[in-house]
RONU-549031 format. One line per field, with one value per residue (C-alpha): residue number from 0; x, y, z. Coordinates in Angstrom, 2 decimals, always signed. Layout:
n: [NUM:...]
x: [X:...]
y: [Y:...]
z: [Z:...]
//
This chain:
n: [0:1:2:3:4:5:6:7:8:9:10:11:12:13:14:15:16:17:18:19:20:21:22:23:24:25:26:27:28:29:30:31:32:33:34:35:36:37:38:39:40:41:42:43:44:45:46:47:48:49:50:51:52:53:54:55:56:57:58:59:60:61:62:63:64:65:66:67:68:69:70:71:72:73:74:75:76:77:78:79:80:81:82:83:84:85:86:87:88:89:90:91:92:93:94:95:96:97:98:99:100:101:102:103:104:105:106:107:108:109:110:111:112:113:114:115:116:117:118:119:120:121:122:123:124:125:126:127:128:129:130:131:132:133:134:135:136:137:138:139:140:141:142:143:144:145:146:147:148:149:150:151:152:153:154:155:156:157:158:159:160:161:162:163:164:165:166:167:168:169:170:171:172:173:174:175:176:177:178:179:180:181:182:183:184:185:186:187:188:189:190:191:192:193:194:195:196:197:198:199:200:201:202:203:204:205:206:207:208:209:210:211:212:213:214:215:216:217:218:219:220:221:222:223:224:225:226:227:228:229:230:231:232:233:234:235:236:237:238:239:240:241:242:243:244:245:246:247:248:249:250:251:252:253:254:255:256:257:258:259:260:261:262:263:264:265:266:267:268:269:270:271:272:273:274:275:276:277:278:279:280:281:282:283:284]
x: [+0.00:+1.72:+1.96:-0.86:+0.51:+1.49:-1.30:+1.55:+1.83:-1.34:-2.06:+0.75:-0.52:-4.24:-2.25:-0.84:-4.14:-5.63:-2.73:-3.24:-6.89:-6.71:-3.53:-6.05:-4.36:-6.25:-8.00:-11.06:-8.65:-6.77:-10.26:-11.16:-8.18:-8.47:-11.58:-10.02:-7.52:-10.19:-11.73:-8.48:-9.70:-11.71:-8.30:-7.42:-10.92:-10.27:-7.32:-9.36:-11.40:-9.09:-6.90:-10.20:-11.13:-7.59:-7.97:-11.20:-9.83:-7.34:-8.89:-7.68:-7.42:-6.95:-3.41:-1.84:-0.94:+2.44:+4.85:+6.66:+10.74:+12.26:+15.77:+14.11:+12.99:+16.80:+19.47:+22.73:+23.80:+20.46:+21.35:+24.95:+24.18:+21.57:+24.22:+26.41:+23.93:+22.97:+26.55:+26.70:+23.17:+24.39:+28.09:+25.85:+23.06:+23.84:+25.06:+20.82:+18.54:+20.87:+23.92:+22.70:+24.27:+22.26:+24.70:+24.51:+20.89:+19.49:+19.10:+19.48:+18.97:+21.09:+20.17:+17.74:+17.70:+14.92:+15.52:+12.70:+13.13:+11.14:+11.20:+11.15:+7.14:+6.78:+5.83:+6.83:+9.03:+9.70:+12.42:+11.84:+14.92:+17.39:+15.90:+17.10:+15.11:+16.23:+14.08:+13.61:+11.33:+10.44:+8.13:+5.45:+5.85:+7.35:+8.64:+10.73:+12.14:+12.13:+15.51:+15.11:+13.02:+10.24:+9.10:+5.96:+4.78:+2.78:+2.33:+1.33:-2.06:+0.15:-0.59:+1.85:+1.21:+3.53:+4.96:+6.44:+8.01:+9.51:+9.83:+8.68:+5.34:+4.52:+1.97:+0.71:-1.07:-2.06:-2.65:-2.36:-0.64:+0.50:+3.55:+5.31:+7.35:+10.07:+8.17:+5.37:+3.09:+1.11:-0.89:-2.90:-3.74:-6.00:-6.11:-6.48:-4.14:-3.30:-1.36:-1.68:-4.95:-6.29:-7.64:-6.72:-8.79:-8.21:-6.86:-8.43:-5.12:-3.30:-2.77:-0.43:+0.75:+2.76:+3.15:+6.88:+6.65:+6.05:+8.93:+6.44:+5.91:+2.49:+1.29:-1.77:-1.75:+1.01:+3.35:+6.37:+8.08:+6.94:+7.42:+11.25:+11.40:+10.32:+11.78:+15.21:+14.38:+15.44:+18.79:+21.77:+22.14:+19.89:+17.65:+17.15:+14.65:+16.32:+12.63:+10.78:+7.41:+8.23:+7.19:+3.53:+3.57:+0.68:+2.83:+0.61:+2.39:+3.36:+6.53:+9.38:+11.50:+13.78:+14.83:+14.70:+15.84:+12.80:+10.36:+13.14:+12.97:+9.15:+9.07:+11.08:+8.63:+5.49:+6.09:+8.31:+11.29:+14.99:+16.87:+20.90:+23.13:+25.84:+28.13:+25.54:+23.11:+20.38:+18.64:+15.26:+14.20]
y: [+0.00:+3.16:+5.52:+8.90:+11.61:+14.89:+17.50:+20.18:+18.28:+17.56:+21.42:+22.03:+19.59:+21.56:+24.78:+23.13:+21.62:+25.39:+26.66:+24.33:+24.36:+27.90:+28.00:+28.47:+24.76:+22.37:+19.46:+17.75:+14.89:+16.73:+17.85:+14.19:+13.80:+16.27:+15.21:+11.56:+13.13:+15.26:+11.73:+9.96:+10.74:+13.05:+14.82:+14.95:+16.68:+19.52:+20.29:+21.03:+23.12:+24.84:+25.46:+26.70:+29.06:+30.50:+31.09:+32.91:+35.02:+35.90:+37.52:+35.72:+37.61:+35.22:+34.43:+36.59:+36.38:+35.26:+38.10:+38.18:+37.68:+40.57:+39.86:+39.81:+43.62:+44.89:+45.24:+43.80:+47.27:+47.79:+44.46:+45.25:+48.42:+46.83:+44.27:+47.00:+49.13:+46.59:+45.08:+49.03:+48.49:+45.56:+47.20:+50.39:+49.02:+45.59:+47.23:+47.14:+44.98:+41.90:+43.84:+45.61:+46.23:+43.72:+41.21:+43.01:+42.67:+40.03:+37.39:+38.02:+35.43:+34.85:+35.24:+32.01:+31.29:+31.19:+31.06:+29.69:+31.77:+31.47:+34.72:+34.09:+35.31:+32.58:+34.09:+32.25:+34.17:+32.63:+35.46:+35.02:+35.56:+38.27:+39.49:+41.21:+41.69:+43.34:+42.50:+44.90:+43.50:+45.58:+45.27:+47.07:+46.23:+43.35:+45.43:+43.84:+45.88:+44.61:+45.53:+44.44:+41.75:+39.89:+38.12:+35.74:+36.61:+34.33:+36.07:+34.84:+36.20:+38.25:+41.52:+43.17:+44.58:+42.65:+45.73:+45.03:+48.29:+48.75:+51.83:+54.13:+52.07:+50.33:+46.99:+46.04:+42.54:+40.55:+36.36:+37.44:+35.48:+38.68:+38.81:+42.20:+43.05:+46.29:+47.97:+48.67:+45.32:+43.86:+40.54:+39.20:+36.00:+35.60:+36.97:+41.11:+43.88:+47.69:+49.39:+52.98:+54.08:+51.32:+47.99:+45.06:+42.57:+39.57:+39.79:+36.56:+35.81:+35.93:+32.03:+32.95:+36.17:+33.74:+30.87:+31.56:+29.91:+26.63:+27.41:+28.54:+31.45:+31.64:+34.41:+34.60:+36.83:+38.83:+41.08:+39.94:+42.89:+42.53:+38.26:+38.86:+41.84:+39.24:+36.37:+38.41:+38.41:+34.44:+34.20:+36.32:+38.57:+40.62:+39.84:+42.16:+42.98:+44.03:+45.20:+47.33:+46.55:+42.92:+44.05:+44.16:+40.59:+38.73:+35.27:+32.66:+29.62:+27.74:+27.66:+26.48:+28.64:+25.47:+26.05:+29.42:+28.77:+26.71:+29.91:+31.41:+28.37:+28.03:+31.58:+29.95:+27.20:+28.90:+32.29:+32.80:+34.42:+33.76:+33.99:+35.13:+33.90:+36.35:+36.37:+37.25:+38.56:+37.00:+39.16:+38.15:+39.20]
z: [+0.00:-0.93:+1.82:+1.67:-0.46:+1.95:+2.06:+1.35:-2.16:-2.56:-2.10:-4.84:-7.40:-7.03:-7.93:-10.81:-12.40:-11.81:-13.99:-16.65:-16.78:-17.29:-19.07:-22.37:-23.61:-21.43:-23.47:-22.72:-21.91:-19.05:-17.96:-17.32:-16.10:-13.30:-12.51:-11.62:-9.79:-7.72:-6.92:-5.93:-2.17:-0.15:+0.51:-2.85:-3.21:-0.39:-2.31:-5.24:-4.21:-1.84:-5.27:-7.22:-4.69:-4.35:-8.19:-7.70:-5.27:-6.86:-9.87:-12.95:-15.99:-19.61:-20.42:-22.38:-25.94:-26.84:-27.76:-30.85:-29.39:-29.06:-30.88:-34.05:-34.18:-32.88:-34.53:-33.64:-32.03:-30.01:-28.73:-27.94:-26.30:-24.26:-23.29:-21.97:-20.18:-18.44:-17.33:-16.25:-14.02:-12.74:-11.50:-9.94:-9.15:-7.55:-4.21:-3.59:-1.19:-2.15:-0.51:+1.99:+5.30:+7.39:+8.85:+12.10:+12.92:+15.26:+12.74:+8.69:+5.54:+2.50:-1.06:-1.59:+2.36:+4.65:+8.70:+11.49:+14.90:+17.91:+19.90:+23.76:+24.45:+21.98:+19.08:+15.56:+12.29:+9.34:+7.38:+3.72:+1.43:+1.87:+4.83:+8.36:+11.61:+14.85:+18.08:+20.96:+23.46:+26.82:+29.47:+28.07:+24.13:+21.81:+19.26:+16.17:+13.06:+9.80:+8.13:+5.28:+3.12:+4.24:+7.14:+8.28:+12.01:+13.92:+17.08:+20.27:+22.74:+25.10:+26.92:+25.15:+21.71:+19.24:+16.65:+13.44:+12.20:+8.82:+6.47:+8.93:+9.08:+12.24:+12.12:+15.79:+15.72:+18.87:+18.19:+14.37:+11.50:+8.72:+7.02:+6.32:+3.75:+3.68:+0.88:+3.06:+1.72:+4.77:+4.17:+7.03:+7.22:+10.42:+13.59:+14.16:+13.26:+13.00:+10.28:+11.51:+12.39:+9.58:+10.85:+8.34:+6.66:+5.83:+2.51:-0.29:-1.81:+1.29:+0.28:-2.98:-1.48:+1.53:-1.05:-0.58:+3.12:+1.38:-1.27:-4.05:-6.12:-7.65:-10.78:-11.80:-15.02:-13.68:-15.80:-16.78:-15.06:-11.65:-12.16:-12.89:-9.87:-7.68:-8.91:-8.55:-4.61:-4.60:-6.28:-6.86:-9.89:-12.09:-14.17:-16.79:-19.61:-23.07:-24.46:-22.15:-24.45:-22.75:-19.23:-19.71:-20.79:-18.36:-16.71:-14.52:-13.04:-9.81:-9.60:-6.99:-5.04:-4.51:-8.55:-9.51:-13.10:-13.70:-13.92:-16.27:-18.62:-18.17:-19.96:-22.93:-23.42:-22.72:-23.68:-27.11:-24.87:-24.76:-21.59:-22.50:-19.46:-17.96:-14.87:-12.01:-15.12:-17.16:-20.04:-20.79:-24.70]
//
């Protein structure tokens, strides 16, 4: 008897099917075949429709039209002059988030890494990526800063407000789950919490917006743009556009943060793009 298949994976598979059967190139044979799949147990079932509400919520828009690839309309000196602008970005501007001077703070994460801490009231942090967080705790307040990055809290019921502060914005949750992000992005996932005067709700895609915590990414109809900005968060390097037409370019996909070069390749396959390899760059045209 072969052993039950982890919920985790289960959870990822769902994801998958959702991608496919709206990918635009599902056949009435993979619909069948989903439906089998959805049958397989009643676990398999949750999953499903966990996975189709998730791509309710989230608002998806049809997948975008394949773009024609972008070496074809420049000429060989466009293309070498966006070679060397961007070997000049990368010498300026790589000194950003992915250098920044965070190795003193409490705890910090590599490029890629991502680092379980237990504070001592017993609240839970999961730092995504890249990421640095100081913690100040007092009698009267648990207060942690976000350095830099991203972090999940899971926050114990204490009598002390818990604080998150980060780019001069201060979240106070109390038995919350949110996660934070330097750029001022708050998701909150259950529980209550404060950003300012502002209570938050719940937000519906709060399951794809912490996907990273189980080592996924997940787009739904994103541009291509903000999929490489992000992507760029989980391994070291730029990643660089050589047509800025390209950008607008709608991307949906699961993908794993545990190989980082498959979402590159996936827009080679699926999308009409090429993806030119440098030292600590890749140019996507």
């Amino acid at each position: 008897m072969h052993a039950p298949q982890p919920i985790s994976d289960l959870s990822d598979d769902a994801l998958d099917w959702q991608v496919l059967l709206h990918s635009g190139h599902a056949s009435a044979t993979d619909r069948a075949r989903y439906q089998r799949w959805c049958q397989l147990s009643p676990a398999h079932a949750e999953a499903a429709q966990e996975a189709e509400a998730l791509w309710q919520d989230l608002g998806h828009t049809p997948t975008a039209q394949v773009f024609e690839a972008a070496p074809a309309r420049l000429g060989k000196r466009h293309w070498a002059a966006g070679i060397a602008a961007s070997l000049v970005l990368l010498v300026a501007g790589y000194g950003g988030w992915q250098q920044a001077p965070v190795w003193l703070a409490d705890y910090h994460t590599s490029i890629g890494e991502q680092q379980r801490i237990t504070l001592t009231d017993g609240s839970r942090v999961l730092l995504n990526s890249g990421s640095a967080l100081n913690v100040a705790f007092s009698a009267g307040e648990r207060r942690v800063t976000l350095e830099a990055g991203e972090a999940l809290f899971e926050t114990t019921d204490d009598p002390r407000p818990f604080v998150v502060e980060t780019a001069g914005e201060a979240v106070q949750g109390r038995a919350a789950t949110f996660s934070v992000r330097r750029d001022g992005h708050v998701v909150l996932a259950k529980g209550e919490a404060r950003l300012g005067d502002r209570n938050l709700a719940i937000a519906a895609d709060a399951s794809a917006q912490t996907a990273w915590q189980r080592g996924k990414l997940i787009f739904n109809g994103k541009p291509l743009g903000q999929v490489l900005a992000e992507l760029e968060r989980y391994q070291h390097g730029r990643i660089l556009l050589s047509d800025h037409k390209l950008s607008a370019l709608e991307v949906s996909g699961v993908f794993d943060l545990n190989e980082p070069q498959a979402l590159l390749r996936t827009l080679e396959q699926r999308y009409g793009l090429k993806v030119t390899y440098l030292p600590w760059l890749a140019v996507v045209h």
